[in-house]
Chimera marker file (.cmm) of the C-alpha trace (Angstrom):
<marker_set name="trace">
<marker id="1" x="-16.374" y="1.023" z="-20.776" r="1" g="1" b="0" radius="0.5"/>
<marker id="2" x="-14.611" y="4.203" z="-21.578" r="1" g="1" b="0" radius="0.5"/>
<marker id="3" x="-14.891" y="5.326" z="-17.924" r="1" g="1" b="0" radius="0.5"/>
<marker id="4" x="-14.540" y="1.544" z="-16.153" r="1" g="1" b="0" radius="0.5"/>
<marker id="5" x="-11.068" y="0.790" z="-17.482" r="1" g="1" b="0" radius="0.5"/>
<marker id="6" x="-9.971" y="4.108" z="-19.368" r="1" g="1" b="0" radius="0.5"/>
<marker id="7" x="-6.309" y="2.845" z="-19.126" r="1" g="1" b="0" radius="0.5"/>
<marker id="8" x="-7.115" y="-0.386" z="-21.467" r="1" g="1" b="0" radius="0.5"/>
<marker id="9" x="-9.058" y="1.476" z="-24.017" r="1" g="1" b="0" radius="0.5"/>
<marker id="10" x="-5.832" y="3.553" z="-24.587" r="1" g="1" b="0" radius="0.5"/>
<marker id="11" x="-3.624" y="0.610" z="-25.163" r="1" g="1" b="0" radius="0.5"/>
<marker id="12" x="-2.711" y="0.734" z="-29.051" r="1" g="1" b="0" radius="0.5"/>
<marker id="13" x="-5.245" y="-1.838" z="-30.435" r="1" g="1" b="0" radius="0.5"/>
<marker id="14" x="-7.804" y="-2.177" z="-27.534" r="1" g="1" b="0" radius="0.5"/>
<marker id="15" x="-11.250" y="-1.250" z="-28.482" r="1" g="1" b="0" radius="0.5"/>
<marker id="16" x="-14.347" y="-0.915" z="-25.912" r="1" g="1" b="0" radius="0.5"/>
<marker id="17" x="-15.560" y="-4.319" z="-26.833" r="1" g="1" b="0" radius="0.5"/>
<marker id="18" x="-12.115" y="-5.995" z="-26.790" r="1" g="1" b="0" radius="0.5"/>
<marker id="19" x="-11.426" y="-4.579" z="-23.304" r="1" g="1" b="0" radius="0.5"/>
<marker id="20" x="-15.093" y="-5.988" z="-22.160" r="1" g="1" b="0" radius="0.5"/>
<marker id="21" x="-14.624" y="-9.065" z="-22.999" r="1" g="1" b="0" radius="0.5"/>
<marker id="22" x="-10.748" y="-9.217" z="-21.445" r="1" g="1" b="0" radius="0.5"/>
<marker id="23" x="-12.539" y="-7.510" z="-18.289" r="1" g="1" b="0" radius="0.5"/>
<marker id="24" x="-15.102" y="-10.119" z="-17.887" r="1" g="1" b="0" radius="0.5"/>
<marker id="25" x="-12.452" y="-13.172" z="-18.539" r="1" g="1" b="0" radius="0.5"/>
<marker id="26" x="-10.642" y="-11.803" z="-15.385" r="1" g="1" b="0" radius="0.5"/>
<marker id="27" x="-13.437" y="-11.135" z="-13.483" r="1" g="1" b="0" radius="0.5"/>
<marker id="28" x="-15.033" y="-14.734" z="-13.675" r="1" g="1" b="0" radius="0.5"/>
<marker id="29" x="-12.282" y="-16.141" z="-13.261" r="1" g="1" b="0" radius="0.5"/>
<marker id="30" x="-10.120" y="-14.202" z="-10.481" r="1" g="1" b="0" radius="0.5"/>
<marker id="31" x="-8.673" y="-17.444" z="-8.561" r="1" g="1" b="0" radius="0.5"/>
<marker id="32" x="-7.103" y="-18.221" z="-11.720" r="1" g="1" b="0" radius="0.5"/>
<marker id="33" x="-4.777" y="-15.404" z="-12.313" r="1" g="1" b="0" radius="0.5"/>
<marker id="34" x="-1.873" y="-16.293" z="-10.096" r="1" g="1" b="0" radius="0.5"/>
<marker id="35" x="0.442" y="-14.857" z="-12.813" r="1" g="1" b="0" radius="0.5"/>
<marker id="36" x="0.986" y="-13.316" z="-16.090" r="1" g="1" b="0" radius="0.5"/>
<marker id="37" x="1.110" y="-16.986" z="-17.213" r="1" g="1" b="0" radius="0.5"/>
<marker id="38" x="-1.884" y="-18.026" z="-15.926" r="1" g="1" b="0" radius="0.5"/>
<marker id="39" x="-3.940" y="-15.428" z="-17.601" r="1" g="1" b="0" radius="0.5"/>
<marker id="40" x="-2.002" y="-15.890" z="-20.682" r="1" g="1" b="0" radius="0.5"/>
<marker id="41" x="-3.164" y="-19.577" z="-20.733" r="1" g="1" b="0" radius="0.5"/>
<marker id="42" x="-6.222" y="-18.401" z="-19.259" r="1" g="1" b="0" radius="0.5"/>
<marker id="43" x="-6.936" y="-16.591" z="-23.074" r="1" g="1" b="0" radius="0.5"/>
<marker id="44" x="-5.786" y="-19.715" z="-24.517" r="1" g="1" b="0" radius="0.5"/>
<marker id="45" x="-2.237" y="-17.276" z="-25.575" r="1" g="1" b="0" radius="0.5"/>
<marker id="46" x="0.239" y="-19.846" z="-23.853" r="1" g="1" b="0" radius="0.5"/>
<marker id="47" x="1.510" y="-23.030" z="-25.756" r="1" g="1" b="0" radius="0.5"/>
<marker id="48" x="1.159" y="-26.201" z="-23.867" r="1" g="1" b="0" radius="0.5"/>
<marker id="49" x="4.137" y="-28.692" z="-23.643" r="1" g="1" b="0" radius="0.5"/>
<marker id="50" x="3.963" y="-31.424" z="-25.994" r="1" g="1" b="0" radius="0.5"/>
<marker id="51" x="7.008" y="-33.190" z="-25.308" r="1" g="1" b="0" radius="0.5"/>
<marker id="52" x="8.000" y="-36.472" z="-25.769" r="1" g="1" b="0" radius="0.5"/>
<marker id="53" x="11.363" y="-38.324" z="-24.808" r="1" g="1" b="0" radius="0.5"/>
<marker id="54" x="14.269" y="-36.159" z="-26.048" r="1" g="1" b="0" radius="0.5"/>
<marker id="55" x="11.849" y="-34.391" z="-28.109" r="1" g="1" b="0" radius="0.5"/>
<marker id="56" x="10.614" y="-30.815" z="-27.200" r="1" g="1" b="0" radius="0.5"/>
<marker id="57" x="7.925" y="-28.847" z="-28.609" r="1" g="1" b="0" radius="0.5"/>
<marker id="58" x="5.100" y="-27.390" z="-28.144" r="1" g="1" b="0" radius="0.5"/>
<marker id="59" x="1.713" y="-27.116" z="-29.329" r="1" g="1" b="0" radius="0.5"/>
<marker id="60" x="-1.547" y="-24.790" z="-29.770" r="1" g="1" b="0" radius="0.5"/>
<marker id="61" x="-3.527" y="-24.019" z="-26.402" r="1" g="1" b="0" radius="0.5"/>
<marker id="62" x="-6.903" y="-25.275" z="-27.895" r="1" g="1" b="0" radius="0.5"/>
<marker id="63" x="-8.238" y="-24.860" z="-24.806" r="1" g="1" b="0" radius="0.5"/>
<marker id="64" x="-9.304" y="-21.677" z="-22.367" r="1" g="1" b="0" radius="0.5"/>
<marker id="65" x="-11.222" y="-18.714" z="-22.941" r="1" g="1" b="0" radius="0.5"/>
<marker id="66" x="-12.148" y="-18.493" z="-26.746" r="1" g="1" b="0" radius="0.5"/>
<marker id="67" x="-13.839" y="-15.141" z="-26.671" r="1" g="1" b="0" radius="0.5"/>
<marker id="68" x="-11.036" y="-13.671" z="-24.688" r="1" g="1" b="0" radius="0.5"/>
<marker id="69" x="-8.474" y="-15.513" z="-27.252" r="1" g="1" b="0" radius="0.5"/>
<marker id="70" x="-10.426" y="-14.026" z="-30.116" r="1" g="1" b="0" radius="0.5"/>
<marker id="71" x="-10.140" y="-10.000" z="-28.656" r="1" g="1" b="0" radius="0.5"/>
<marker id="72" x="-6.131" y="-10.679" z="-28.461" r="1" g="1" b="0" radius="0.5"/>
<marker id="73" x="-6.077" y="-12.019" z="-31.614" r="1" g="1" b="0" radius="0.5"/>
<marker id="74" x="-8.062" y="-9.058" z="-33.189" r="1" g="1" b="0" radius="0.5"/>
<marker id="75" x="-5.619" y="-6.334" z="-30.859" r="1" g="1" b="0" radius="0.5"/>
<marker id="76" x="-2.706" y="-8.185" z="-32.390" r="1" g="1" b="0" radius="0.5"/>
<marker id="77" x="-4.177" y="-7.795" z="-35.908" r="1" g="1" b="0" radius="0.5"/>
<marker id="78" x="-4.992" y="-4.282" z="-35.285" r="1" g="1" b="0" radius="0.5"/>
<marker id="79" x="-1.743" y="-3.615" z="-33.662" r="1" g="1" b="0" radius="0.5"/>
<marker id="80" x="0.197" y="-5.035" z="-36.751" r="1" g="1" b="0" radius="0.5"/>
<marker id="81" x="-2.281" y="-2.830" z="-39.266" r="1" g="1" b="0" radius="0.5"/>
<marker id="82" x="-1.740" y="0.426" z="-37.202" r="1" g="1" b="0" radius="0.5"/>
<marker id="83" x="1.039" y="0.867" z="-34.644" r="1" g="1" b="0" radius="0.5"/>
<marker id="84" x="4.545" y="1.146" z="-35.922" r="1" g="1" b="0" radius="0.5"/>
<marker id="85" x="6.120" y="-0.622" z="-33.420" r="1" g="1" b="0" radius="0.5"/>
<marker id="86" x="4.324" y="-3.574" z="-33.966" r="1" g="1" b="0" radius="0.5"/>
<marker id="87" x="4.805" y="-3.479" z="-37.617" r="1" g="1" b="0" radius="0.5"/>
<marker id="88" x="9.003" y="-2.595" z="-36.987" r="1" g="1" b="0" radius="0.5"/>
<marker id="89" x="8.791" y="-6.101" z="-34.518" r="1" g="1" b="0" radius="0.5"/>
<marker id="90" x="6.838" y="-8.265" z="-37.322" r="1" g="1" b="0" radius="0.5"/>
<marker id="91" x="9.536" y="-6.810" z="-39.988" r="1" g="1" b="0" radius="0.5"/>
<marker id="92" x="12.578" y="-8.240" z="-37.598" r="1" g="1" b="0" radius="0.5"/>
<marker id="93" x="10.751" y="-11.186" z="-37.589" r="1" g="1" b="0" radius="0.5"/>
<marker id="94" x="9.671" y="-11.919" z="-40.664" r="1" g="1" b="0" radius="0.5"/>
<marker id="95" x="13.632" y="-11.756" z="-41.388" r="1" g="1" b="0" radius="0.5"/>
<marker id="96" x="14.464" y="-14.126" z="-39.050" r="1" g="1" b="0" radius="0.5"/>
<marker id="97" x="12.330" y="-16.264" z="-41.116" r="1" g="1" b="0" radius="0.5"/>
<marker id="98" x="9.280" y="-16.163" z="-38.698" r="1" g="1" b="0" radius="0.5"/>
<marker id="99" x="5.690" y="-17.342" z="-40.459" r="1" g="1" b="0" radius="0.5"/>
<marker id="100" x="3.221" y="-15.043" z="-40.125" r="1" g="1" b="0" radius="0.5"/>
<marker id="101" x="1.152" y="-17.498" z="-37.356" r="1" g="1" b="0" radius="0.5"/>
<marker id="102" x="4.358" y="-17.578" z="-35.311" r="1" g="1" b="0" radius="0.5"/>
<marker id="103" x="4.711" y="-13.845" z="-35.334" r="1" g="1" b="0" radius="0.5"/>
<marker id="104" x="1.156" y="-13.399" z="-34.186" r="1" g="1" b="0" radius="0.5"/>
<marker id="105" x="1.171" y="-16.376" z="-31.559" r="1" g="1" b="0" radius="0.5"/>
<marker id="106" x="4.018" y="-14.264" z="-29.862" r="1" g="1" b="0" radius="0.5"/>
<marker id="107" x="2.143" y="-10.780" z="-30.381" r="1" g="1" b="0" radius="0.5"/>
<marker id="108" x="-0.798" y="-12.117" z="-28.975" r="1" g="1" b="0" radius="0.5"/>
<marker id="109" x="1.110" y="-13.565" z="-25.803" r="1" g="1" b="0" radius="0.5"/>
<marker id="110" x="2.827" y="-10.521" z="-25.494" r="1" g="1" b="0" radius="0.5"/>
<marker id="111" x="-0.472" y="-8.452" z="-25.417" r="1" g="1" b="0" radius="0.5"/>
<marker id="112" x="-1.996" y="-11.135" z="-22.965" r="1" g="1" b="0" radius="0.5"/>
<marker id="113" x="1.156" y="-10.162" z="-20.458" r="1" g="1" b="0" radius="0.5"/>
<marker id="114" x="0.290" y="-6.395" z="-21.135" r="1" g="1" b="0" radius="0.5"/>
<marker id="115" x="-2.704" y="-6.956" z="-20.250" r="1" g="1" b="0" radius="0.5"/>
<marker id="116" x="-2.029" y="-8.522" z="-17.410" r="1" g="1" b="0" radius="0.5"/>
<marker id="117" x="-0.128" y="-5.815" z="-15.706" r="1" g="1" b="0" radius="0.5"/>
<marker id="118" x="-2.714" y="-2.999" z="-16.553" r="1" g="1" b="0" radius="0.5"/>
<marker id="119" x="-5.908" y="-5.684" z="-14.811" r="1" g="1" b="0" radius="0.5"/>
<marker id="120" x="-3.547" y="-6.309" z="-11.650" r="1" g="1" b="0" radius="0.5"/>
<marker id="121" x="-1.631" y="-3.203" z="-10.867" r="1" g="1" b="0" radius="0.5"/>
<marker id="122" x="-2.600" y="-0.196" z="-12.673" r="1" g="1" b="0" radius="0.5"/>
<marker id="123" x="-6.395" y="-0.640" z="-12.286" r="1" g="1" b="0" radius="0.5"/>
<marker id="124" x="-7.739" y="1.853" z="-9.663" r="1" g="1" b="0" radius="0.5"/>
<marker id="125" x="-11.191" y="3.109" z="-11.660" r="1" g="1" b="0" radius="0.5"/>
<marker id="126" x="-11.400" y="6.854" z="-11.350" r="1" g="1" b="0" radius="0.5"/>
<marker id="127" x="-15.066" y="7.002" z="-11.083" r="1" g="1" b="0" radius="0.5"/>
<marker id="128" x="-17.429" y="4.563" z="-9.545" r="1" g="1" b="0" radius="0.5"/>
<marker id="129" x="-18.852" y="2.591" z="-11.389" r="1" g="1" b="0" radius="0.5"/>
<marker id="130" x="-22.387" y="1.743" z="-9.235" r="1" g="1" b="0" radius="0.5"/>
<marker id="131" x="-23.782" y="5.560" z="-8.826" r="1" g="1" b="0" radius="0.5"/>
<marker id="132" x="-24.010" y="6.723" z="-4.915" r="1" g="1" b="0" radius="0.5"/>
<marker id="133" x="-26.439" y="9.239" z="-3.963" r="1" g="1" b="0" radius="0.5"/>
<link id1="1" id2="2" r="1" g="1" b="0" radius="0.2"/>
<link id1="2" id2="3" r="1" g="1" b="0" radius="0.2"/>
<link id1="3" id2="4" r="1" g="1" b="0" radius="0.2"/>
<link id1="4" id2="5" r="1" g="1" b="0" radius="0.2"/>
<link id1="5" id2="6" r="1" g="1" b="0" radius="0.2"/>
<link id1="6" id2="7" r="1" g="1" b="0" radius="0.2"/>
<link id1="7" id2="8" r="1" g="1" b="0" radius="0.2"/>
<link id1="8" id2="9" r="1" g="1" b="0" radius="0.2"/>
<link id1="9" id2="10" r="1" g="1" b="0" radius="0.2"/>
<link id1="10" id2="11" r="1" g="1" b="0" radius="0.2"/>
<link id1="11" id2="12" r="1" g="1" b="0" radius="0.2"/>
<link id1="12" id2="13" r="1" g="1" b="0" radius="0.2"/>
<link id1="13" id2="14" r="1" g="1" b="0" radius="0.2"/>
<link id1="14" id2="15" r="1" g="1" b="0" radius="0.2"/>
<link id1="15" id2="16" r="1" g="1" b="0" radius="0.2"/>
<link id1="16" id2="17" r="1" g="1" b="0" radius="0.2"/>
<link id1="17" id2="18" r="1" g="1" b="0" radius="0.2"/>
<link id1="18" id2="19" r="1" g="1" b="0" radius="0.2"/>
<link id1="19" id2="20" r="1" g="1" b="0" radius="0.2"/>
<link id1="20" id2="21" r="1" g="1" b="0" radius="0.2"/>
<link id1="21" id2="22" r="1" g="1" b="0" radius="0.2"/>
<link id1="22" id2="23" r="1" g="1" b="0" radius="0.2"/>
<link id1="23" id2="24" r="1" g="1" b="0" radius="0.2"/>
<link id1="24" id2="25" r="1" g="1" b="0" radius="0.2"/>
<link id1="25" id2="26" r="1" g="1" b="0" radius="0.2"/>
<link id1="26" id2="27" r="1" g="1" b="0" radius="0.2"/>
<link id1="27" id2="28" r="1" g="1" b="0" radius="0.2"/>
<link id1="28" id2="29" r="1" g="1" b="0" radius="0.2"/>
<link id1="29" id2="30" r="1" g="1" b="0" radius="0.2"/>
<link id1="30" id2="31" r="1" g="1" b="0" radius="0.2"/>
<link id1="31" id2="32" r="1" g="1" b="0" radius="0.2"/>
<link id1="32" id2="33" r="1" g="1" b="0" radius="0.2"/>
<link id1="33" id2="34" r="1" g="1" b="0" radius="0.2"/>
<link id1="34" id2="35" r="1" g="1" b="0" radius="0.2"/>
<link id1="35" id2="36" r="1" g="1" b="0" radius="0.2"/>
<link id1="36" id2="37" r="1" g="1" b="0" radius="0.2"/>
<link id1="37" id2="38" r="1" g="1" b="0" radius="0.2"/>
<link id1="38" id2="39" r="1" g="1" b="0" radius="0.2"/>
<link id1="39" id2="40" r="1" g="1" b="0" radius="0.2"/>
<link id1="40" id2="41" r="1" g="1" b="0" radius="0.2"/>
<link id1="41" id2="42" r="1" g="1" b="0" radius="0.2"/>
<link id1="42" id2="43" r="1" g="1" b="0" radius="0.2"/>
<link id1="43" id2="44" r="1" g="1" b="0" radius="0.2"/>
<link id1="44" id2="45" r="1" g="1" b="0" radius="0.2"/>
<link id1="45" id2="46" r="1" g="1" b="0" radius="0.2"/>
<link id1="46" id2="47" r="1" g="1" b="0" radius="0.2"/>
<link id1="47" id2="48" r="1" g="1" b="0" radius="0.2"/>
<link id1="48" id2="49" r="1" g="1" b="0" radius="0.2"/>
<link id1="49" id2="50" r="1" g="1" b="0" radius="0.2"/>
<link id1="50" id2="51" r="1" g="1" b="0" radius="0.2"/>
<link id1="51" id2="52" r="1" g="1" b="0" radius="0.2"/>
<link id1="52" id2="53" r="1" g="1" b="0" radius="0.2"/>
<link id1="53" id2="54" r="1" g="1" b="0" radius="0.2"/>
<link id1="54" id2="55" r="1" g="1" b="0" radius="0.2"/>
<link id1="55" id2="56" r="1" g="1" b="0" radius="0.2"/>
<link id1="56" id2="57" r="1" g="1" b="0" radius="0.2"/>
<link id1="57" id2="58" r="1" g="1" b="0" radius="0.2"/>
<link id1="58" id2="59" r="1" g="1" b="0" radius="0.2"/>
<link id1="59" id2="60" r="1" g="1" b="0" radius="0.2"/>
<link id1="60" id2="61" r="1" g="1" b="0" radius="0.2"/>
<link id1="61" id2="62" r="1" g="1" b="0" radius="0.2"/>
<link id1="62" id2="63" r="1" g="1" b="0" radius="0.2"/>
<link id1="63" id2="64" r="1" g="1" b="0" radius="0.2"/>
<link id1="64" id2="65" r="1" g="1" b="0" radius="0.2"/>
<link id1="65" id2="66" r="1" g="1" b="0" radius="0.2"/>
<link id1="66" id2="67" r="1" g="1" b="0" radius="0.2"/>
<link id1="67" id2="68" r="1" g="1" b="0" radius="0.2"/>
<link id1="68" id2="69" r="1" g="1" b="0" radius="0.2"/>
<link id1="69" id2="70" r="1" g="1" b="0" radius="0.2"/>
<link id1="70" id2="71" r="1" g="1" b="0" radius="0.2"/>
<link id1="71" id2="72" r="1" g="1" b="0" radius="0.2"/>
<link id1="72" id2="73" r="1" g="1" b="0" radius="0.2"/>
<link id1="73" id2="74" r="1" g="1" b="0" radius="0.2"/>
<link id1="74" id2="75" r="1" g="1" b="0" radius="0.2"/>
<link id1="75" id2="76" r="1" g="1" b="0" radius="0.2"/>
<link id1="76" id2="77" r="1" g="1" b="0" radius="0.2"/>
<link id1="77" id2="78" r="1" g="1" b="0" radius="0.2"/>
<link id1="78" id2="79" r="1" g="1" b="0" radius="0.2"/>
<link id1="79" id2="80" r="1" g="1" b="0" radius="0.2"/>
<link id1="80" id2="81" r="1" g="1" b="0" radius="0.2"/>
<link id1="81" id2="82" r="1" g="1" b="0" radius="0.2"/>
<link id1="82" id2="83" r="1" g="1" b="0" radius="0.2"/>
<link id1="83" id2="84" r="1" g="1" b="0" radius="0.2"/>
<link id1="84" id2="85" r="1" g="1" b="0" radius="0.2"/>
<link id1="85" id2="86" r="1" g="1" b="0" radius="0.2"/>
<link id1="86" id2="87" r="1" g="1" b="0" radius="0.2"/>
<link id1="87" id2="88" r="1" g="1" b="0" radius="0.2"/>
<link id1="88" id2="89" r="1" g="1" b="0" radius="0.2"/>
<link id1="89" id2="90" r="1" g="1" b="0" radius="0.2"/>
<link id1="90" id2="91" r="1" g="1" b="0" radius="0.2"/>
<link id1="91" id2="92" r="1" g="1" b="0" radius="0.2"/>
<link id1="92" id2="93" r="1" g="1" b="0" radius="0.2"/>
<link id1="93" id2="94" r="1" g="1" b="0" radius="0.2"/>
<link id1="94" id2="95" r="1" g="1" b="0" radius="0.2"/>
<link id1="95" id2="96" r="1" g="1" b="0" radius="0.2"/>
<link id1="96" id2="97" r="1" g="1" b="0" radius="0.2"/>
<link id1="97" id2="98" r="1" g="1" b="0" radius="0.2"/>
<link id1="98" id2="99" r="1" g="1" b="0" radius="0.2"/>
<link id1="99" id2="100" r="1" g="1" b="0" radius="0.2"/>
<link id1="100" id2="101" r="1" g="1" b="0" radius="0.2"/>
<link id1="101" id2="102" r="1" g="1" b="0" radius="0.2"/>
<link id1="102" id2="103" r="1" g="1" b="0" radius="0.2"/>
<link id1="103" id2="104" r="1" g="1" b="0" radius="0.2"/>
<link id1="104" id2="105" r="1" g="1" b="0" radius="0.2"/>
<link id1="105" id2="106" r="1" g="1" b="0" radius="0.2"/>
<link id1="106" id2="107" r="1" g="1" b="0" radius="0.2"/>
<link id1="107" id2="108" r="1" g="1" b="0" radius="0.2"/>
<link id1="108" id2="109" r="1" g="1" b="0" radius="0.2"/>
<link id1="109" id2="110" r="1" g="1" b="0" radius="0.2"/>
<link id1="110" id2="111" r="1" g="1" b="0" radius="0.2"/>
<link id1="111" id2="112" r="1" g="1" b="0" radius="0.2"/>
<link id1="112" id2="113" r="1" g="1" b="0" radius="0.2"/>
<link id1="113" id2="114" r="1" g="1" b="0" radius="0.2"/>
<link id1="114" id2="115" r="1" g="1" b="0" radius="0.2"/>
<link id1="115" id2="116" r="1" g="1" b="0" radius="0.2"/>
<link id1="116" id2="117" r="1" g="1" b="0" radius="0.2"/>
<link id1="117" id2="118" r="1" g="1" b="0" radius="0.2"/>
<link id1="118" id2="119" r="1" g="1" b="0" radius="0.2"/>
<link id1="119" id2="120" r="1" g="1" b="0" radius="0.2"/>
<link id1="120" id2="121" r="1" g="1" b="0" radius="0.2"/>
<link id1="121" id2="122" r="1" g="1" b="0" radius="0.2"/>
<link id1="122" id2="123" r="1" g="1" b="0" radius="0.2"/>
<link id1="123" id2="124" r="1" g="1" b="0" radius="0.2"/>
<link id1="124" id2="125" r="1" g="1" b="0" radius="0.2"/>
<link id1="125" id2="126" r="1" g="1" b="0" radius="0.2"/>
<link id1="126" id2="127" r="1" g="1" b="0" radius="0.2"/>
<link id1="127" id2="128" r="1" g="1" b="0" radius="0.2"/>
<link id1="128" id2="129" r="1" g="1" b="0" radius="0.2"/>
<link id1="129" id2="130" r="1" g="1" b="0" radius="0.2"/>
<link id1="130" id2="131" r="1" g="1" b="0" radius="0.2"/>
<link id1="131" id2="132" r="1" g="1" b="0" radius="0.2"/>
<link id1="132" id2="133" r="1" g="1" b="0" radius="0.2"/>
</marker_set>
């Protein structure tokens, strides 16, 4: 994994077997990830509309990838245990009067759009990963 996608591993909070399991989601699904958003609701990351007449809210994705949905949720734990920026963002929020689920709903869409970037535009591997002879 380490030599596949080096660039994930070294995001704060991505482990070998978190980055797997975000590499296969993408993989077998590729006609899916039009956007950032897509891939975000993808991982089951993005709330769905729940509207109803002048009422606006939203509600939990239930739906999507679980397995991919449960590696964001353990980066965003991770990332809230370890990296100080994370920890300075859930401080802010916490004193805006944020819940703790709230906070890590937006962490973990946040990490779904990093994500995002690094599987569409950054990924170039820089060593094959079938052997040639």
């Amino acid at each position: 994994m380490t030599e596949a996608a080096p660039e994930l591993v070294a995001l704060p909070g991505v482990g070998i077997e978190t980055a797997a399991q975000l590499l296969i989601t993408a993989s077998d699904n590729p006609e899916r990830l039009a956007s950032e958003a897509s891939f975000a609701h993808l991982c089951a990351a993005a709330p769905v509309p729940a509207s109803s007449g002048r009422t606006n809210r939203h509600r939990l994705n239930r739906g999507g990838d679980r397995r991919a949905n449960h590696a964001l949720h353990m980066i965003a734990l991770v990332r809230m245990r370890y990296d100080q920026r994370t920890q300075a963002y859930v401080a802010r929020r916490t004193a805006e009067g944020m819940s703790k689920k709230d906070i890590l709903r937006c962490l973990k869409r946040f990490i779904a759009r990093e994500v995002y970037k690094y599987l569409t535009y950054q990924h170039t591997p820089s060593k094959p990963l079938i052997p040639t002879a």
